[in-house]
C-alpha positions, 0 to 999 in steps of 0.5 A: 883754883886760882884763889887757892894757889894765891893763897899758898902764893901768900903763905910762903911768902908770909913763912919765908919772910917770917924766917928771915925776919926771925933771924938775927944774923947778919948775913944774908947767905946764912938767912937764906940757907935757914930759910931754904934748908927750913922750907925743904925740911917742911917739904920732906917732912910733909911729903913723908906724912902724906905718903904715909896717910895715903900709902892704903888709898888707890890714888887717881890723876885727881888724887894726884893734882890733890897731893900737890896741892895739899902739900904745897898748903901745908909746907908753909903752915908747917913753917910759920907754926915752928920755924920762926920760933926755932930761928929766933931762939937760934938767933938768940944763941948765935948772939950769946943770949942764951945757952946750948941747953935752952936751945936743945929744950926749945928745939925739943919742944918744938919738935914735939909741937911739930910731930903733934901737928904731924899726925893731925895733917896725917889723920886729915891728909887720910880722910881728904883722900878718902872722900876724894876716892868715894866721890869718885866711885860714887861717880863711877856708879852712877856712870855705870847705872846711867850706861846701863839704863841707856842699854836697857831701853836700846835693847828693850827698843831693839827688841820691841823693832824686832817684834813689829818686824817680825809681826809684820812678816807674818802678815806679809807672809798671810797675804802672800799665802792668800793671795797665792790661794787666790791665784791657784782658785782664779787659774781653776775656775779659768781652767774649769770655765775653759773646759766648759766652753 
């Protein structure tokens, strides 16, 4: 796990500091509000395709700890395919090297490439929900198989206890019936021999 948000560590960094590379302004205020407006746009952006991706999939606390992690991922993935070029062609306008039209052609342009890559992460944002969903029900199953398993030999155990049990009332309750018959003969033959004598 430690690898992985090292690697999302890593990302942003490498997107922001492409941002601010890309950008020809001289400010810093200014690079720093492209950069944070640009990141915050990726964020909504993705947020918004994994709800709609998983608005049909029971979510648990794993989905939940997966949401965080696949869009803190993809925020920055999102970033350094489209907004470094975006800020250099901005850049470049802002300098007077090119005109508003290319600008709006290639800000389109990069909306499309965006939008292309947006239903991509919504298709696989679905599938990774799914498996995590059937892992869990699988898990689940085979919870519920084990614990009935488990019932199972408890009552065939209880059941087999209760048998003996019972097995050997009866033949307490046999010897009991013969030793009282053996009691009842012994008080006869004393009384049959008492009267004899």
């Amino acid at each position: 796990m430690l690898v992985i948000v090292l690697f999302i560590l890593i990302l942003n960094v490498v997107s922001i500091l492409l941002m601010y590379k890309c950008l020809g302004i001289e400010s810093k205020k200014e690079k720093l509000i492209f950069v944070v407006m640009g990141t915050a746009l990726m964020y909504i952006l993705t947020s918004i395709i994994y709800w709609i991706s998983t608005k049909d999939i029971q979510m648990t606390e794993v989905s939940e700890r997966g949401k965080d992690l696949i869009i803190f991922l993809f925020v920055p993935i999102n970033a350094i395919l489209t907004l470094p070029l975006f800020a250099k062609s901005f850049s470049k306008f802002r300098d007077g090297r090119i005109d508003g039209k290319i600008l709006r052609n290639r800000g389109v342009l990069l909306i499309i490439l965006l939008a292309i890559i947006l239903i991509f992460e919504c298709i696989y944002f679905k599938n990774i929900q799914q498996q995590v969903v059937n892992m869990i029900t699988e898990e689940e199953r085979q919870t519920v198989e084990q614990q009935q398993t488990y019932l199972n030999s408890v009552a065939a155990n209880t059941l087999a206890a209760g048998e003996n049990a019972i097995d050997s009332t009866n033949s307490v309750d046999d010897e009991n019936v013969v030793n009282v018959n053996d009691i009842n003969n012994q008080e006869e033959s004393n009384i049959v021999t008492n009267s004899v004598q």
